[in-house]
C-alpha positions in Angstrom: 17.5 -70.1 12.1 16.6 -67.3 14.3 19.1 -65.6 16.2 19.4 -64.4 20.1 17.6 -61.1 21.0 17.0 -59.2 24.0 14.3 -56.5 24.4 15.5 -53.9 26.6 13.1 -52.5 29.4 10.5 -49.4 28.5 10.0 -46.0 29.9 6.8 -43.3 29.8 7.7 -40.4 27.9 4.8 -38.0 28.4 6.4 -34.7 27.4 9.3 -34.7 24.6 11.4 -31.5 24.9 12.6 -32.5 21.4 9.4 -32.9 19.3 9.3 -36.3 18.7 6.8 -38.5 19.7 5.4 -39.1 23.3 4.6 -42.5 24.5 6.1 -45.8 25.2 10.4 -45.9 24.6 12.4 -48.3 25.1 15.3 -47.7 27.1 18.0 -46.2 24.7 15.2 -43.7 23.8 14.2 -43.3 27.5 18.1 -42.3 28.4 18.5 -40.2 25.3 15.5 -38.3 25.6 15.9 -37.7 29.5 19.4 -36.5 29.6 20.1 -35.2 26.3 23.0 -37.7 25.4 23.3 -41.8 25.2 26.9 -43.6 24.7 26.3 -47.3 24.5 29.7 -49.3 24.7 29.5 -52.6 23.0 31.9 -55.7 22.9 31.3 -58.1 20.5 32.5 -61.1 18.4 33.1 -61.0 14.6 32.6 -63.7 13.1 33.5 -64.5 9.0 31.4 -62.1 7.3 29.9 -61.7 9.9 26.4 -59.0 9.3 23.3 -58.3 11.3 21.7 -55.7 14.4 23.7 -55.3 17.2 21.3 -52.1 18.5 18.1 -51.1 17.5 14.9 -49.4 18.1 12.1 -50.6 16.8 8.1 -49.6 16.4 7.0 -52.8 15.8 7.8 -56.1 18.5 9.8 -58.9 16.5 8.1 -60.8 14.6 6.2 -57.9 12.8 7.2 -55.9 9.9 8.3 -52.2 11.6 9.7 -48.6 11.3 13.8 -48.7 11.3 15.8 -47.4 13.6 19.1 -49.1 13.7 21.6 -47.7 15.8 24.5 -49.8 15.5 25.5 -53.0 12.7 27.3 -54.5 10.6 26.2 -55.0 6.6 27.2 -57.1 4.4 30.6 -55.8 3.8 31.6 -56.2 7.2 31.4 -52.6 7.8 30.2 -51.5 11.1 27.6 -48.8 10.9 26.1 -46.3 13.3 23.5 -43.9 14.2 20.8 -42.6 11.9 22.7 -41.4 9.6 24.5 -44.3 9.1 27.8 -42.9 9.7 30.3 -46.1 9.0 34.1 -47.6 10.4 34.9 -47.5 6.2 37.1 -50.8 6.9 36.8 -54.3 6.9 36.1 -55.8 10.4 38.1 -58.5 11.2 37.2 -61.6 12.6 37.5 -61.4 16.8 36.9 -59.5 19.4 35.7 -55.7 19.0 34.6 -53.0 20.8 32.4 -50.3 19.3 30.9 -47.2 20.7 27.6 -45.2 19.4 26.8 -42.0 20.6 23.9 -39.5 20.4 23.6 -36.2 21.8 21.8 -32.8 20.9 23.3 -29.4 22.2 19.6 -28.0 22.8 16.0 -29.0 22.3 16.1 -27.9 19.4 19.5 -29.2 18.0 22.4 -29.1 16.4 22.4 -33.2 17.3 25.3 -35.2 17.2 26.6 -39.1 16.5 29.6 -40.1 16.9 31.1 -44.1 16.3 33.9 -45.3 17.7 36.0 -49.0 17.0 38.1 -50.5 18.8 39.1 -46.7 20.9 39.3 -44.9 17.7 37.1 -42.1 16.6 36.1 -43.6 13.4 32.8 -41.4 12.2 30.9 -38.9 13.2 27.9 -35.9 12.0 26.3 -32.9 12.8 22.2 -33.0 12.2 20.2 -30.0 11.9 16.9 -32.4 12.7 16.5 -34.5 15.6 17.2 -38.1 15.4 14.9 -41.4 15.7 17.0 -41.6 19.3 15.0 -38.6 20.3 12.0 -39.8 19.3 11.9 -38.5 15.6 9.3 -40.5 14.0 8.8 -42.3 16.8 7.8 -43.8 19.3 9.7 -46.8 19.8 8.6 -48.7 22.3 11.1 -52.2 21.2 14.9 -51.5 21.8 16.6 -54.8 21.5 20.2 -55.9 21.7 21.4 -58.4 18.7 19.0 -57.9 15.8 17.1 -55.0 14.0 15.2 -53.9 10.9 15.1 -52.4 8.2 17.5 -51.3 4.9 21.1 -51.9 5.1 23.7 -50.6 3.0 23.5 -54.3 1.5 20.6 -53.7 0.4 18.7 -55.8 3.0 14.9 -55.4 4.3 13.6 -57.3 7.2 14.9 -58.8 10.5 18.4 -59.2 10.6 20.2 -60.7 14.0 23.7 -60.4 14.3 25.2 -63.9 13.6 28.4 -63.2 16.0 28.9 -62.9 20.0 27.5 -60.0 21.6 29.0 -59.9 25.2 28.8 -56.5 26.9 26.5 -54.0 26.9 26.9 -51.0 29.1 24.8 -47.5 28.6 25.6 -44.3 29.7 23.6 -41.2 30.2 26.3 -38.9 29.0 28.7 -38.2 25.8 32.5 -40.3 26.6 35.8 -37.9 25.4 38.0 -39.5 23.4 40.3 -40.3 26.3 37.3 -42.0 28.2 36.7 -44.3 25.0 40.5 -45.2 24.8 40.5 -46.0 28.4 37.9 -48.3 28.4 39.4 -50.0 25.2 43.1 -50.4 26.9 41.2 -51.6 29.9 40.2 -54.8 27.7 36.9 -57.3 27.9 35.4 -56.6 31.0 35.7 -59.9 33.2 33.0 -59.3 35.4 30.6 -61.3 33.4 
């Protein structure tokens, strides 16, 4: 069975200070692009080997085969995995509620670019890139961001559409890089009830 998906709105990029593509983004693109930096703070629910997109960008509109660009998911071995490099929690999610946070950022136009993971308000992963990422449009464009599925090659190996087959409840974007602190906060703060 298919899974629940939800395409996120799209911007115009007609200039893109970081060489990437211009065109159509969708709105993790659009944010990234624009302001240099995208944190996207994420609560979801793990289910028993639980695997599948949580974030994406995508060149191709689901159904169609497309170019990747996963930004955050879980594989196979219940690992959570960010960012294009693929930069991973290296431990077992367990079942229930998580919070994960994925951020991209570039220190100029022309890089050193930046991802950092977070789980559960722990700094968990992060890289330095010399190239700029498909967030910036590397590659790109990519005009289908969508919350809860994604394709392309997991660490499983897996190729194709792949929705996440646990709970995604929260979803909140920000145009800037979160401390540490800022992460931790928003962790001890809990599940947001404002649902």
């Amino acid at each position: 069975s298919i899974g629940y998906a939800f395409q996120l709105p799209q911007c115009s990029i007609s200039s893109n200070p970081y060489g990437g593509a211009t065109g159509t983004y969708g709105l993790f693109n659009c944010v990234a692009i624009k302001y240099s930096a995208i944190s996207v703070v994420v609560w979801f629910y793990e289910p028993p080997n639980g695997q599948g997109g949580i974030l994406s960008f995508q060149s191709s509109p689901y159904p169609q085969s497309t170019g990747t660009g996963n930004f955050l998911w879980v594989a196979g071995n219940d690992y959570l995995y960010g960012g294009y490099s693929a930069i991973t929690s290296g431990q077992t999610l367990s079942p229930g509620w998580h919070m994960a946070v994925i951020e991209n950022w570039a220190s100029s136009t022309s890089g050193p670019f930046y991802e950092n993971l977070y789980l559960d308000g722990n700094l968990v992963a992060n890289t330095t890139l010399s190239s700029p990422t498909p967030t910036f449009g590397s590659s790109g464009p990519y005009p289908y961001n969508y919350i809860g599925t994604s394709f392309g090659n997991y660490p499983d190996p897996y190729t194709g559409w792949l929705f996440f087959n646990g709970t995604i409840a929260y979803v909140a974007i920000y145009n800037t890089v979160l401390n540490s602190t800022q992460v931790q906060e928003l962790y001890q703060a809990g599940f947001p009830n404002t649902l």
